[in-house]
C-alpha atoms as a printed R data frame, in Angstrom:
    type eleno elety resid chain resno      x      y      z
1   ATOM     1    CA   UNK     A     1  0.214  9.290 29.069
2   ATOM     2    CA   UNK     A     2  1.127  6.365 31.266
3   ATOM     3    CA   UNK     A     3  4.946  5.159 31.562
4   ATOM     4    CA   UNK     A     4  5.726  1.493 32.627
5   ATOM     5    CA   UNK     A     5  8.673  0.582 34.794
6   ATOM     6    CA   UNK     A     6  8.209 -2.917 35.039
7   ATOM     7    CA   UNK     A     7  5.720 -3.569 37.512
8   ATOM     8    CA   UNK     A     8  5.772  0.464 38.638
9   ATOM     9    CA   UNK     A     9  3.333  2.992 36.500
10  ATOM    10    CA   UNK     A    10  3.461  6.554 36.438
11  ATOM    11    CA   UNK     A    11  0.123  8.797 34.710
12  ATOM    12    CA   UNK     A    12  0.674 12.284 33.414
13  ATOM    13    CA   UNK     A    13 -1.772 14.239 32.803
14  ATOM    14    CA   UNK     A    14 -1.468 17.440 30.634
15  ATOM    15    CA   UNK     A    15 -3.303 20.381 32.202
16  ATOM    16    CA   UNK     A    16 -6.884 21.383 30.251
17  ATOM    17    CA   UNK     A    17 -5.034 24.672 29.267
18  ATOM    18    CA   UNK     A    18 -2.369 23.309 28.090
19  ATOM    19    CA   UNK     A    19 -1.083 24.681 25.024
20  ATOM    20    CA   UNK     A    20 -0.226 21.543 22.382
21  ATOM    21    CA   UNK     A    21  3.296 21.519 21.039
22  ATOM    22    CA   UNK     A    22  4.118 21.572 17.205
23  ATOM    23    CA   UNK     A    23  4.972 18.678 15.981
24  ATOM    24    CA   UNK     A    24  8.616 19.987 14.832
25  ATOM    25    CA   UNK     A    25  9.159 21.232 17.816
26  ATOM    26    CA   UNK     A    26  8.299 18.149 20.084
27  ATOM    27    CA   UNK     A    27 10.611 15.811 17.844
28  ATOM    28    CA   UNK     A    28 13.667 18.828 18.601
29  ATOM    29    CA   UNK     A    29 13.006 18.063 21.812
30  ATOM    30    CA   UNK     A    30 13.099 14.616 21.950
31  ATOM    31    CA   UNK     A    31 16.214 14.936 19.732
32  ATOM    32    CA   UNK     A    32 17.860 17.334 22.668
33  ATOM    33    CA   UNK     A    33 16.391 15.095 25.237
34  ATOM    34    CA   UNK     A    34 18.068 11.559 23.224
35  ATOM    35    CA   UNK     A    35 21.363 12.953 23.369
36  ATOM    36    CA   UNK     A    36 21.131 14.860 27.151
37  ATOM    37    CA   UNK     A    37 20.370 11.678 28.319
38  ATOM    38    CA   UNK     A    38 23.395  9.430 26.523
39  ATOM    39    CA   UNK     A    39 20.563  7.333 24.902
40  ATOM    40    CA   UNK     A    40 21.429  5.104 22.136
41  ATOM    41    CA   UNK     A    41 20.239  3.781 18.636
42  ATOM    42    CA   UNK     A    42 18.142  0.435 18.688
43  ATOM    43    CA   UNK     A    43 18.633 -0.154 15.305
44  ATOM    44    CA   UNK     A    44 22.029 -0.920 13.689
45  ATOM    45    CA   UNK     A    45 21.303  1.175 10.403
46  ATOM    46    CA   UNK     A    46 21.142  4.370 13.466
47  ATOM    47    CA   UNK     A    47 18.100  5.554 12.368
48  ATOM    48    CA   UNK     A    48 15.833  6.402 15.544
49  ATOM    49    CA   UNK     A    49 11.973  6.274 15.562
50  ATOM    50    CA   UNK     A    50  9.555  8.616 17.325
51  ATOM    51    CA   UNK     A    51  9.063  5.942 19.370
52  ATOM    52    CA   UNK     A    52 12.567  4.433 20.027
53  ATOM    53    CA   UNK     A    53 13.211  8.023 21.576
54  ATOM    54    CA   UNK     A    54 10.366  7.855 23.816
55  ATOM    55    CA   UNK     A    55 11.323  4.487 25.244
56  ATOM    56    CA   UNK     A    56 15.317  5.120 25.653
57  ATOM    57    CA   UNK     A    57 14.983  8.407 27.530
58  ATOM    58    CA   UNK     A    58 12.406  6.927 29.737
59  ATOM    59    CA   UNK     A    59 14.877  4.037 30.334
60  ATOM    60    CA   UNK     A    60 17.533  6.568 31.252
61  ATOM    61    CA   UNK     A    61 15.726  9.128 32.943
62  ATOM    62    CA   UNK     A    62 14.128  5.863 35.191
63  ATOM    63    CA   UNK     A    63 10.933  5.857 37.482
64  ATOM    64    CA   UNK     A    64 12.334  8.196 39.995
65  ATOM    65    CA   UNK     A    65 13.878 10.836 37.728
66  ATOM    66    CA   UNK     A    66 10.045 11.251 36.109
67  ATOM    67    CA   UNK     A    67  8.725 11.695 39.963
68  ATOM    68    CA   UNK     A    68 11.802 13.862 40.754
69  ATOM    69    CA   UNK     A    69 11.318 16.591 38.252
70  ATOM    70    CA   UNK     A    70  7.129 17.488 36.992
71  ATOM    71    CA   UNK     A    71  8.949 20.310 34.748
72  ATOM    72    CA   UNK     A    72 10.506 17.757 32.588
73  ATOM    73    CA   UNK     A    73  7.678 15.050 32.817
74  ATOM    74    CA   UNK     A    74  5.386 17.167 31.726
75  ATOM    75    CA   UNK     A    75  7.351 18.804 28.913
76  ATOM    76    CA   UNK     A    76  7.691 14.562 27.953
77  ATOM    77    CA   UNK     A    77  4.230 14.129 27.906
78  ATOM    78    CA   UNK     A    78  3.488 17.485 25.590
79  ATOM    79    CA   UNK     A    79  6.284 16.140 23.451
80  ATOM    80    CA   UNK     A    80  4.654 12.494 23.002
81  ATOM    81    CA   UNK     A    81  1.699 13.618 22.395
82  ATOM    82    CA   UNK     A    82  2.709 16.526 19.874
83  ATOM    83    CA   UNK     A    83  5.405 14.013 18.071
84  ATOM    84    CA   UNK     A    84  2.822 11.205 17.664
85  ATOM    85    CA   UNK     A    85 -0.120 13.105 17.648
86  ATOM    86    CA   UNK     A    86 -1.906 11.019 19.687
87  ATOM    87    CA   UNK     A    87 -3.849 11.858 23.058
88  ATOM    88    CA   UNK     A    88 -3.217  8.478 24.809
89  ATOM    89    CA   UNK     A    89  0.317  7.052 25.040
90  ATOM    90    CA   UNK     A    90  1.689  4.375 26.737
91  ATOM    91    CA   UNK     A    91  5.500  3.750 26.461
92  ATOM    92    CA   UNK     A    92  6.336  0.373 28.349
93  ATOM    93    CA   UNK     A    93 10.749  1.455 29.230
94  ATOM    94    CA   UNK     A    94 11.304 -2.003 30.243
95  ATOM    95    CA   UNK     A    95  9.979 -3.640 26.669
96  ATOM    96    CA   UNK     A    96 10.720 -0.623 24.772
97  ATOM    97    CA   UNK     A    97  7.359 -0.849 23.009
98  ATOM    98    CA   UNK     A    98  5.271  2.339 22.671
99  ATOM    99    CA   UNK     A    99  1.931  1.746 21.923
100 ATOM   100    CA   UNK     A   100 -1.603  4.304 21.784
């Protein structure tokens, strides 16, 4: 998984032993993590992709809270991947644009 911060990056890599996620309980997390983090709706109608969830608690948790704790940046990653089912994620915070 790679997270943008303008013109800062930051890779996570999931261990090879890692144990995947369901994909209920990644988007519970994500949920937890959305409102632990004050993170708000993009959309008007206040329905909140997959993806608008990964970009808004990147935003709030910022480059230096995803260096600060490998617990939680890890436990992102599993989540992304799990949610989205995808291997390779990118989620740009500054754009807001998730793309595989």
């Amino acid at each position: 998984m790679r997270l943008v911060f303008g013109p800062d990056e930051l890779t996570v890599n999931l261990p090879d032993h890692d144990k995947p996620w369901a994909a209920d309980e990644a988007r519970r997390w994500l949920d937890d993590q959305f409102v632990a983090n004050d993170c708000e709706p993009l959309r008007a109608l206040g329905k909140v992709l997959v993806a608008d969830k990964l970009a808004a608690i990147a935003r709030a948790v910022g480059l230096q809270g995803f260096h600060d704790d490998e617990a939680f940046r890890t436990d992102f990653a599993r989540a992304a991947s799990a949610a989205l089912a995808r291997d390779l994620i990118k989620v740009d915070a500054e754009t807001g644009k998730v793309t595989f």
